[in-house]
matplotlib code that plots the C-alpha trace (Angstrom):
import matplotlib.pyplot as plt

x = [70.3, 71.4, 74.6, 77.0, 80.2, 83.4, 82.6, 79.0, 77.7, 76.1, 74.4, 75.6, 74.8, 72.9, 75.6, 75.7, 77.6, 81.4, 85.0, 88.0, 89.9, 90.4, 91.8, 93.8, 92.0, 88.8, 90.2, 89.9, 86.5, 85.4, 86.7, 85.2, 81.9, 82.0, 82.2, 78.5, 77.1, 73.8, 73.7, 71.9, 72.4, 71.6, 73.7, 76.5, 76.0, 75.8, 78.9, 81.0, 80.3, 79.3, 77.7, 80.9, 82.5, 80.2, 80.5, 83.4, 83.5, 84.3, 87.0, 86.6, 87.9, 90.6, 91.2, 93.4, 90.7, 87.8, 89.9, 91.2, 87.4, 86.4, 89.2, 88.4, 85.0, 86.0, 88.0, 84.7, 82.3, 84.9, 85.7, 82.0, 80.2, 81.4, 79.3, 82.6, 85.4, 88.7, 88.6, 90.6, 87.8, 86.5, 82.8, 82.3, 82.6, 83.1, 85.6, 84.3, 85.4, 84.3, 84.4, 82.8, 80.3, 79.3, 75.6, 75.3, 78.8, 80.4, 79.4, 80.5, 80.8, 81.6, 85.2, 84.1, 80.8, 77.7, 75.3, 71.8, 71.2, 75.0, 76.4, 78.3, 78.4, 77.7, 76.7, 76.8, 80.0, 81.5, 78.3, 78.9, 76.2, 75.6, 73.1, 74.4, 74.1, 77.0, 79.1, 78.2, 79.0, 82.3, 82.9, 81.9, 84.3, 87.3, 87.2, 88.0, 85.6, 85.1, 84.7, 82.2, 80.3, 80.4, 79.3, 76.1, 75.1, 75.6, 74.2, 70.9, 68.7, 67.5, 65.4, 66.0, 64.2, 62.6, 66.2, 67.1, 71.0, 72.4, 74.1, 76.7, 78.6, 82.3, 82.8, 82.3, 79.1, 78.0, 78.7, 75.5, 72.3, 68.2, 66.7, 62.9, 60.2, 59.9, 63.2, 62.1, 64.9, 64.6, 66.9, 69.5, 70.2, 68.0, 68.4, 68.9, 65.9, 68.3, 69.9, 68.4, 72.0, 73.8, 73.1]
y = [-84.5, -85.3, -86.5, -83.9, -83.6, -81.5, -78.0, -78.1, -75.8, -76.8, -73.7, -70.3, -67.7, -64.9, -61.4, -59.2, -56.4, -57.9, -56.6, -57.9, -54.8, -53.7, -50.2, -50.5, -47.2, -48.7, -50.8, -48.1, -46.6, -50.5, -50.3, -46.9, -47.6, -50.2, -48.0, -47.1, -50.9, -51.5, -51.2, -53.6, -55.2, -52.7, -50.4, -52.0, -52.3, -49.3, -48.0, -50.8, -49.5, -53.1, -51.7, -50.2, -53.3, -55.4, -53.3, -56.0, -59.3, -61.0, -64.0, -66.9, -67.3, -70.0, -72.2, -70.1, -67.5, -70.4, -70.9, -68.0, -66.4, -70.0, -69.1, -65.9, -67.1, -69.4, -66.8, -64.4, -67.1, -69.8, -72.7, -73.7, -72.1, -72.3, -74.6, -75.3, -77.2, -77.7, -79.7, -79.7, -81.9, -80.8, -80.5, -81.3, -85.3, -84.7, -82.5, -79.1, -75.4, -71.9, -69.7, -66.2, -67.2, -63.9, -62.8, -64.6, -64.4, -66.7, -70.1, -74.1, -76.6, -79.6, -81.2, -84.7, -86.4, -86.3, -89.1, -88.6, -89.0, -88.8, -87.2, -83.9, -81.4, -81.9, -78.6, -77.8, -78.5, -75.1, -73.4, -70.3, -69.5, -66.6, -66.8, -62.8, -60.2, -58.7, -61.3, -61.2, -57.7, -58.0, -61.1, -58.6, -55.9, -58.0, -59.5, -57.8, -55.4, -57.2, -60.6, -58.8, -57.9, -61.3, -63.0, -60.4, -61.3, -65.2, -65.0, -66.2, -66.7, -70.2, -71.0, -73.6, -74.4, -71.2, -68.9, -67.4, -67.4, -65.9, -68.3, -68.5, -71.3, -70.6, -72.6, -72.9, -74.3, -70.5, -70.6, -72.5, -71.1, -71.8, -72.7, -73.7, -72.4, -69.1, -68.0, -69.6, -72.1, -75.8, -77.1, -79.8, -79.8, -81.7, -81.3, -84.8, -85.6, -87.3, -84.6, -81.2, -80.7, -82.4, -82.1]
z = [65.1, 61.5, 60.5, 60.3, 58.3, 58.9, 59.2, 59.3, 61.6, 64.6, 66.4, 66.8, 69.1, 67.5, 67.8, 64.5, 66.9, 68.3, 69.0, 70.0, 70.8, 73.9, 75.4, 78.5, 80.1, 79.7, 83.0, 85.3, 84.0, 84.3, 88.1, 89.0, 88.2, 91.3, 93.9, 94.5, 93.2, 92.9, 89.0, 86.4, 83.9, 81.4, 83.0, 83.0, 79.4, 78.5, 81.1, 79.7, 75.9, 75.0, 71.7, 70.5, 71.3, 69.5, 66.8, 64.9, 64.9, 68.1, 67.8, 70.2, 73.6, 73.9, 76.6, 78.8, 78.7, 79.8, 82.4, 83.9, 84.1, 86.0, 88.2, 89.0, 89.5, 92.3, 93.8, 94.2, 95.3, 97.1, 96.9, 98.4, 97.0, 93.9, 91.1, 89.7, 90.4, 89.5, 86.1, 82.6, 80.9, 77.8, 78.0, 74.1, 73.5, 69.7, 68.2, 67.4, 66.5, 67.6, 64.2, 63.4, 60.8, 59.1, 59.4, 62.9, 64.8, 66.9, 67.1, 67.1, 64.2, 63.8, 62.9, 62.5, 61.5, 64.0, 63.9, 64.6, 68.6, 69.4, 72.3, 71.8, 74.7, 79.0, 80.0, 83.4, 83.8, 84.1, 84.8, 87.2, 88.8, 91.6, 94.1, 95.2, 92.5, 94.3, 93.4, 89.8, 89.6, 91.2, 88.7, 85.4, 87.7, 87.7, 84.0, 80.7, 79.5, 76.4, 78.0, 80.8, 77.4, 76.5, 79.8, 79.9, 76.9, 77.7, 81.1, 82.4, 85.0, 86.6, 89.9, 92.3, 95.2, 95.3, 94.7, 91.8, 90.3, 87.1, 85.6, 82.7, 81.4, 81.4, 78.2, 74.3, 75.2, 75.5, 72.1, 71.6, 71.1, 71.7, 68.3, 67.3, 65.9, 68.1, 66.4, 63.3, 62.9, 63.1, 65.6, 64.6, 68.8, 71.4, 75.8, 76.3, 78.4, 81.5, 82.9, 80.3, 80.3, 77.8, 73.7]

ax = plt.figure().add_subplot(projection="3d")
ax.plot(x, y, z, "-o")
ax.set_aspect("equal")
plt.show()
């Protein structure tokens, strides 16, 4: 990683569709669609309107918003099984900003210089993961529609000991996106090779 200097972007997810707005009816049409389950993804998608959504620039989630969605993902999975627990820590050891950057959408820069090989985010941290699809439905179920837009497009899918969970970190570090030369981008992020959790 190369030095960085105030307001230097450091990665970005890729969204060009976003929207803050939300309608309040949109609730129960969000509820309704629960009461048969077994949907995917894509449907959910598309019953949730996540286009239209998308369609205006997003603005970042703040703090109380991390929070209340790691909440009410402890209250669907519990307290054991739960890959999160109760913590305030920031996951970003440098300071750093969420900002729409036009062209790409949301993503994080840096407030403060970065040397190269330095620290800056533990991920993992407030990774939600969900070993029962049942569970993450009822999680996208009880969340704003917007933010259920947001964790889908987040969200993604890891193996371990021969289960698969959908996983989604409940943090700006979902702000942060895959880069190399599959998406044609040089990456100014490395997985540090301890833990492939931490940049």
């Amino acid at each position: 990683m190369k030095t960085k200097s105030t307001g230097v972007l450091l990665f970005t997810t890729i969204c060009t569709f976003c929207h803050a707005d939300v309608e309040s009816d949109l609730k129960a049409e969000q509820e309704a669609i629960w009461e048969h389950g077994g949907y995917t993804v894509d449907e959910i998608w598309d019953e949730f309107d996540c286009e239209k959504i998308y369609e205006e620039p997003r603005q970042p989630l703040n703090e109380s918003d991390w929070m209340a969605l790691r909440g009410v993902y402890r209250g669907i999975v519990g307290p054991i099984r739960s890959t999160i627990g109760i913590s305030h820590v920031n996951p970003f050891s440098k300071k750093v900003k969420v900002v729409h950057i036009d062209g790409k959408g949301r993503g994080v820069i840096a407030q403060e210089p970065i040397l190269k090989g330095e620290h800056v985010w533990t991920g993992k941290l407030y990774t939600a993961s969900f070993v029962d699809e049942d569970d993450f439905q009822k999680f996208l179920a009880t969340i704003r529609v917007d933010i259920a837009c947001d964790v889908m497009h987040w969200m993604y899918v890891e193996k371990f000991e021969d289960k698969y969970y959908i996983s989604v970190d409940l943090d700006d570090g979902s702000f942060i996106n895959n880069a190399g030369p599959s998406w044609g981008v040089e990456p100014n992020i490395v997985d540090s090779p301890a833990d492939n959790s931490s940049i």
